[in-house]
C-alpha positions as CSV (number, residue, x, y, z in Angstrom):
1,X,0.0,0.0,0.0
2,X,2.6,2.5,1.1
3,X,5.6,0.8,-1.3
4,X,5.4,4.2,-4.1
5,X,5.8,6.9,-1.1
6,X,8.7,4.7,0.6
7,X,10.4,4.2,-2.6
8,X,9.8,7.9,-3.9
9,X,11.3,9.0,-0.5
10,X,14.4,6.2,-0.3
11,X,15.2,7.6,-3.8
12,X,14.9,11.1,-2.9
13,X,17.5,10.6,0.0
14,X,19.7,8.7,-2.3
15,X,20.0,11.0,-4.6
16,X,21.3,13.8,-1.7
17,X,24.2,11.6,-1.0
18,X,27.0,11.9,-3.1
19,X,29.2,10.0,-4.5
20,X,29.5,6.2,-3.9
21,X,26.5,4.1,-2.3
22,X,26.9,0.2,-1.8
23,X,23.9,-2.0,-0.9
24,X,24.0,-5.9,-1.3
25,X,20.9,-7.9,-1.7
26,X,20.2,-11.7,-0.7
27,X,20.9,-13.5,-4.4
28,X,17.7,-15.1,-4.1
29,X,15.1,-12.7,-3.1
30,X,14.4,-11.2,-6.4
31,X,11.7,-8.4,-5.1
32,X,14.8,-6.7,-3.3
33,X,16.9,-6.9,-6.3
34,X,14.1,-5.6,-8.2
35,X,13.8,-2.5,-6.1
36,X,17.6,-1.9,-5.5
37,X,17.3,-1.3,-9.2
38,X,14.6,0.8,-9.3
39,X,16.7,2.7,-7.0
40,X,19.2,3.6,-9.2
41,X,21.5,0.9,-8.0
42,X,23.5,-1.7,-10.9
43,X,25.2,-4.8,-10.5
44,X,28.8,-4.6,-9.2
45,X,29.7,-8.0,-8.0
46,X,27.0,-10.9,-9.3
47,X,28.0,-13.2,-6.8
48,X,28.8,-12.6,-3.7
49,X,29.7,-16.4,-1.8
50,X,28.3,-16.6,1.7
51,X,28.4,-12.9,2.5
52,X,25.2,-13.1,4.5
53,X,25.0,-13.8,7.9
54,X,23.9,-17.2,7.9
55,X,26.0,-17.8,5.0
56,X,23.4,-16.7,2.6
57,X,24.7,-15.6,-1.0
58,X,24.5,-12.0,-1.9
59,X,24.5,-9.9,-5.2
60,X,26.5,-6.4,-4.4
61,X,25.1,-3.4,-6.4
62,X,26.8,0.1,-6.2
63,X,24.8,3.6,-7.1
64,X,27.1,6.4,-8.6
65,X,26.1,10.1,-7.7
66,X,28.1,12.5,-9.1
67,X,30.0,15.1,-6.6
């Protein structure tokens, strides 16, 4: 119900930040990798082995803002 103002607002405090933003996402959760795109974010490292805390895999993403 609320998931347009919480990702209008998320985007509108990324895009304050600048410079480099990292965010990793569990490899298989596919709604979160879906939205870290729709933030602006892209692929940086694919696979990330066991980088969660149970040993989960993760997919790193980076978002470039320009200084």
């Amino acid at each position: 119900k609320h998931a347009l103002a919480v990702t209008q607002t998320a985007r509108q405090v990324l895009d304050r930040v600048k410079g480099r933003i990292e965010c990793t996402v569990r490899a298989d959760f596919p709604p979160g990798q879906g939205w870290a795109k729709l933030l602006g974010f892209r692929v940086e490292t694919p696979a990330m082995e066991a980088f969660g805390p149970q040993g989960e895999n993760h997919v790193g993403y980076v978002r470039l803002n320009r200084e």
